[in-house]
C-alpha positions as CSV (number, residue, x, y, z in Angstrom):
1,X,-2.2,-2.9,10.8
2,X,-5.4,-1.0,12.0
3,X,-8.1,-3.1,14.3
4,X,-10.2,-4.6,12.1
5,X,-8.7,-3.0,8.9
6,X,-10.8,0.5,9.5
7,X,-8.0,2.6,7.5
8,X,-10.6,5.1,6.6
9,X,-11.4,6.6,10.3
10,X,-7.4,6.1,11.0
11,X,-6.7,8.3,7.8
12,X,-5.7,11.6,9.8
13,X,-3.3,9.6,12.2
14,X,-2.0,7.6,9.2
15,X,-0.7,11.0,7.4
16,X,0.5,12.4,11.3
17,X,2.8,9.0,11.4
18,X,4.2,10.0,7.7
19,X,5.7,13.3,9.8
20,X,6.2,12.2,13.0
21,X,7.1,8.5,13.5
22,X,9.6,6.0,12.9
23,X,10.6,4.4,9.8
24,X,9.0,1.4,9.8
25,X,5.6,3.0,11.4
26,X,6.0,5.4,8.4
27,X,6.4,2.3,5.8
28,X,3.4,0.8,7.3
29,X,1.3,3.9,7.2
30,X,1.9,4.3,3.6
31,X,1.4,0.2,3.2
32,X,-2.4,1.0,5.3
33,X,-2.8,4.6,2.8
34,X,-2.4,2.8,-0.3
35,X,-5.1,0.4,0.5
36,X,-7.3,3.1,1.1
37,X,-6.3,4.6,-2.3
38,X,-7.1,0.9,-4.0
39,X,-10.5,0.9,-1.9
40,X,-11.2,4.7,-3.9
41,X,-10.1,3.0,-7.0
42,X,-7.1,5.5,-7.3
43,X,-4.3,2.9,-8.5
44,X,-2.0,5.8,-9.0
45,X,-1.9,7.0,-5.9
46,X,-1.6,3.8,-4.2
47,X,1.2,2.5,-6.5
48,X,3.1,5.7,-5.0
49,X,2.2,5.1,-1.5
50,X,3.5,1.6,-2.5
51,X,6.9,2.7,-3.5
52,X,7.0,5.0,-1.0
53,X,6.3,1.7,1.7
54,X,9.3,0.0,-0.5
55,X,12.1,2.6,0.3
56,X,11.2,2.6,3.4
57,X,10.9,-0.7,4.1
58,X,13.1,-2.5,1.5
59,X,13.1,-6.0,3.6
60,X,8.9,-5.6,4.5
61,X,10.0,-6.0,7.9
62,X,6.3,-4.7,8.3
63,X,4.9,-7.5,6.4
64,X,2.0,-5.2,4.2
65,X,3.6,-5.5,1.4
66,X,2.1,-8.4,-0.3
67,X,-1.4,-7.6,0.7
68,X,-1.1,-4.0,-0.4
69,X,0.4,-5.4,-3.8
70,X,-2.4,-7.7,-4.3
71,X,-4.8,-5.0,-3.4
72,X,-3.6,-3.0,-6.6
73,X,-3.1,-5.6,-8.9
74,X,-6.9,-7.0,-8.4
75,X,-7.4,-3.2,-9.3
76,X,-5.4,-2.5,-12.1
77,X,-6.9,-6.0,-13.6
78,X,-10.3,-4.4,-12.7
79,X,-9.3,-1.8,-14.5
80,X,-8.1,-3.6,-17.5
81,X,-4.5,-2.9,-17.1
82,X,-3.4,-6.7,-17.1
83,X,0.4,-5.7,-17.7
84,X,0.3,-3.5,-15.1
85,X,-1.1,-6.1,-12.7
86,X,0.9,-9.1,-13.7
87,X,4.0,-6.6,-12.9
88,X,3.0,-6.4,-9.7
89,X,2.5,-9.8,-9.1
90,X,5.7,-10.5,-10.5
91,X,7.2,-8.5,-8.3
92,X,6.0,-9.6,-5.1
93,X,5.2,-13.0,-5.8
94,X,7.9,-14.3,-8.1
């Protein structure tokens, strides 16, 4: 998790860990991208940073999974996708 959940400025070093780093720093660098992606309102791309997090990270060892879950649901509800969003929830949550 970034200090004080600046993702944005971190962006550059974010995709550098996707090349470069371990597992688990990869899993949480996608986790940290696709909350950027649900900040730009870009639920796509989040969901696939999401599943991307998910392979890597089956157990969320990292513990961003939930939060980065929640932060696409409240989106895809925004967006007035509620089946989309209550999958996610379900998912994570149930």
């Amino acid at each position: 998790k970034l200090a004080g959940g600046d993702a944005v400025g971190a962006e550059p070093l974010l995709w550098e860990l996707l090349c470069d780093a371990s597992p688990l720093a990869r899993a949480e660098a996608h986790a940290e991208l696709a909350r950027l992606e649900v900040d730009r309102g870009r639920i796509q791309e989040a969901l696939a940073h999401l599943a991307r997090y998910r392979a890597l990270d089956p157990e969320d060892r990292a513990g961003a999974r939930a939060r980065a879950d929640l932060a696409a649901a409240i989106l895809a509800r925004a967006r007035r996708r509620p089946a989309q969003a209550a999958r996610l929830l379900e998912e994570t949550f149930i």
